[in-house]
Phi, psi and omega in degrees: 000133167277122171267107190298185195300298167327329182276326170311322223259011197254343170258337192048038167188118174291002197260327143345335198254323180287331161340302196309278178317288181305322191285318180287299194292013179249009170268353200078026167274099180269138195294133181253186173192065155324167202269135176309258196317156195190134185300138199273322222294345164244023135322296189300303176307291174305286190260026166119106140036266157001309183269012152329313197267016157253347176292161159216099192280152207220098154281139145310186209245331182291310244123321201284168171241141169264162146222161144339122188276118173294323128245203176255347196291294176276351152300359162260337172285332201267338139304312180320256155027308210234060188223313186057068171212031163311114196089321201303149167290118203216151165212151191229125186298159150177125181229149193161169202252161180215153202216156201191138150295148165215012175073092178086343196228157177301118192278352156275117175218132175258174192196130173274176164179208176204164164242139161220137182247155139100026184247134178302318206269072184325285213299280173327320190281291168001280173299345180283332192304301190317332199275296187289349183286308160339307183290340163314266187311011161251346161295001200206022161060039156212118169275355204217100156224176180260131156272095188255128202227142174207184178195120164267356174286335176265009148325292198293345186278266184334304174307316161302323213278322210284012182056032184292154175287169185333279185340288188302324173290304202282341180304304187312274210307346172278340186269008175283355179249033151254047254289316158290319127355276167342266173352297193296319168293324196263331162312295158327309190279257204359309172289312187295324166298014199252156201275164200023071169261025169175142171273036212192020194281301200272040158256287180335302211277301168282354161305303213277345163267001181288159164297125187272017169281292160340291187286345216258313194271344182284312178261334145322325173298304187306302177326320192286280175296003158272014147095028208260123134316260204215114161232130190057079152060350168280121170275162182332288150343308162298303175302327183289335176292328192274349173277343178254352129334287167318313211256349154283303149345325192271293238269008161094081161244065184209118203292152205271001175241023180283323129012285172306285188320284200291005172269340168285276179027272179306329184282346203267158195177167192107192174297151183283009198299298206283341183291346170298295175330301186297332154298338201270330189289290186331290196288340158302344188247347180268320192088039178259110181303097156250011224296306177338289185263008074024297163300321182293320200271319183282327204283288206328285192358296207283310173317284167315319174293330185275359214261328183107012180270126190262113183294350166277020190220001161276039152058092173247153163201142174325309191295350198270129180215153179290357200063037200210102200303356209263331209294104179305306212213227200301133153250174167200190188203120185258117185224152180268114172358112157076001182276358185120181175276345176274163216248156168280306176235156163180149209194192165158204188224132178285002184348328193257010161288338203261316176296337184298291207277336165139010173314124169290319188255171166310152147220123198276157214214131172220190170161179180194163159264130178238110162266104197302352201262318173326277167340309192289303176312309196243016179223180186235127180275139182279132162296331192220141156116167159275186191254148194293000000 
């Protein structure tokens, strides 16, 4: 890849980046080098609205909206994809510049990373990112960083084992990489559980257990023949869908020791050892089938130790998440000891991205990020050798 001159002057030193380069293509990751312009429409999808107003956005003569690419991640899944070599197991390398408004700070910043795609052996594929994210940042002559580790796949375990209604499974899990949202909701169930709060707990209580195609049509009907239209620009469907969200949310739809469990849940955190033990007490003591991902979590472990990570010196903790609704399983995050809240690497594994992006079948997806401008600012990049 040619890094032009401007993305040199933002590291002010080109000898990083072949370390960088190098050190990936001797794991066997080839370098890709997706196209600056890029269709904005699964920006937009995958995170929200909301990240409009950081794009720098275009239309074509079709119609279409472009953007800038704002990271590498889905222009390299979306070359992967369109390769037709879609599923085979491939993993890919890339540094280059990328562009995002960020208030104040240079909106062309560049950024490395790695993908790794089609490959099964998660727990194994995992520990390697985790590896290679280390060997960045010691390419750039830090070794004594913090490791922060998560797995929203035992999120996801725990909300299925506890069986919540529809409403609710889906409420958590979008707020779970919103750590305040999360709070506000599990405050909210503290209240909806508490007894007789409404003469009208048990319709609410049988809404939220009905089918909600059922239940949808059912308070859409009522709406209707109370002579309800169109309001503030929402059509009936719509109002009726966001009341009966609400109006569960309201109705207690929560088994009353389902409460506890995520709150234990949510405490455990520390090494990941002893955090298995504490999943392992939980779910024995709840009576929750987690064994699946509980194995999955001890197998990453066991991976990272043969890898050379001294796992007692990393951070896991349930609660931790990246804030990026696509992420399936392990996240991690790399930060400099006492350097701030933004992360030097960060990354985890996507599993649900590539159906997103247009897969006909799954394809497990794992990958990180290096933000070089972080890196530059606090480490002195090696001149001569790869990296260890």
């Amino acid at each position: 890849m040619t890094v032009t001159a401007a993305a040199r002057g933002v590291a002010g030193s080109a000898a990083w980046a072949d370390a960088l380069l190098l050190s990936f293509a001797q794991a066997g990751y080839v370098q890709a080098e997706p196209a600056i312009l890029q269709p904005a429409e699964p920006f937009l999808d995958l995170s929200g609205e909301d990240i409009r107003k950081s794009l720098y956005l275009t239309t074509d003569p079709s119609g279409e909206e472009l953007c800038l690419r704002p990271d590498l991640t889905i222009p390299v899944a979306r070359d992967y994809l369109a390769s037709g070599r879609a599923g085979e197991p491939m993993g890919f390398s890339y540094l280059g510049p990328v562009f995002r408004y960020r208030g104040g700070r240079p909106s062309e910043f560049l950024q490395a990373g790695i993908e790794s795609f089609g490959r099964q052996d998660r727990a194994a594929a995992d520990a390697e990112m985790l590896a290679l994210a280390l060997e960045a940042t010691a390419a750039f002559g830090l070794k004594d960083v913090e490791v922060r580790t998560g797995d929203v796949a035992m999120f996801i375990a725990l909300i299925d084992a506890l069986n919540l209604y529809p409403v609710w499974r889906r409420r958590l899990m979008k707020d779970f990489n919103r750590k305040l949202s999360l709070t506000e909701d599990i405050e909210r169930l503290t209240l909806s559980t508490a007894p007789g709060r409404n003469e009208y707990e048990g319709v609410l209580a049988a809404l939220a257990g009905s089918d909600r195609k059922a239940a949808l049509a059912l308070v859409t009907d009522l709406m209707s023949i109370a002579g309800t239209t169109n309001v503030g620009g929402r059509t009936v469907s719509e109002i009726a869908d966001r009341f009966l969200e609400q109006s569960t949310l309201k109705g207690g739809a929560l088994p009353r020791d389902a409460l506890g469990i995520i709150k234990r849940f949510l405490a455990i955190s520390g090494d990941p050892d002893e955090a298995v033990a504490q999943l392992r007490a939980l779910a024995a003591d709840a009576k929750l089938d987690l064994t699946a991902a509980i194995d999955q979590l001890e197998s990453r472990v066991g991976f990272m130790a043969a890898r050379g990570i001294d796992t007692s010196m990393t951070r896991f903790s349930t609660s931790f998440g990246r804030g990026l609704d696509y992420y399936t399983g392990f996240e991690f995050e790399l930060h400099a000891k006492g350097g701030g809240i933004e992360p030097l690497v960060a990354g985890g594994r996507y599993d649900g991205l590539m159906t997103q992006l247009g897969a006909a079948t799954p394809i497990p997806a794992v990958g990180f990020s290096v933000w070089i401008e972080a890196l530059t600012q606090l480490g002195k990049p090696r001149v001569q050798g790869s990296v260890a």
